[in-house]
N, C-alpha and C positions, 0 to 999 in steps of 0.2 A: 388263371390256372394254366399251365403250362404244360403237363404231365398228369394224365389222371388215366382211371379206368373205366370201364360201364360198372362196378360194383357200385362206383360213388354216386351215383345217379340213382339207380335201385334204394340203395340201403336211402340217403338223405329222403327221398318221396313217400316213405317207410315210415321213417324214425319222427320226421316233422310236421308238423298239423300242416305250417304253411310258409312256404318259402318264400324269399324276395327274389325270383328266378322262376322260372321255367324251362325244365330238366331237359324237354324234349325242344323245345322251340329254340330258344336262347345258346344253347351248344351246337355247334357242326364240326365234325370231324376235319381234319385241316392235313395230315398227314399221314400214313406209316412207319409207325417207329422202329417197330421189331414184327418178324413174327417168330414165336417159338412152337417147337413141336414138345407133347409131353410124352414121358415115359414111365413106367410103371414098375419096380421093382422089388420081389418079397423073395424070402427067405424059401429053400426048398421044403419049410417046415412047417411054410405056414398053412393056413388050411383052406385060403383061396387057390384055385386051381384054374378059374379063368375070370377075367374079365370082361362085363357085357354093358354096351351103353346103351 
């Protein structure tokens, strides 16, 4: 695997009884690819008014 996320780790531990792998042991983070920041953008109509995490 060359390119993946933490979704894929989550979702496959999920989805399958039993893997030939282990998610957590067998994977180590190896670089930094990217980081992105997100942003949030709605219409002045719409009828969120804030954002809360």
């Amino acid at each position: 695997m060359l390119i993946t996320t933490n979704t894929t780790h989550a979702a496959n531990a999920s989805l399958f009884k039993k893997l030939p792998y282990d998610p957590i042991k067998d994977f180590a983070p190896v670089s930094l690819i990217a980081k992105v920041d997100w942003s949030w953008w709605c219409r002045q109509t719409a009828r969120c008014r804030r954002c809360q995490t």
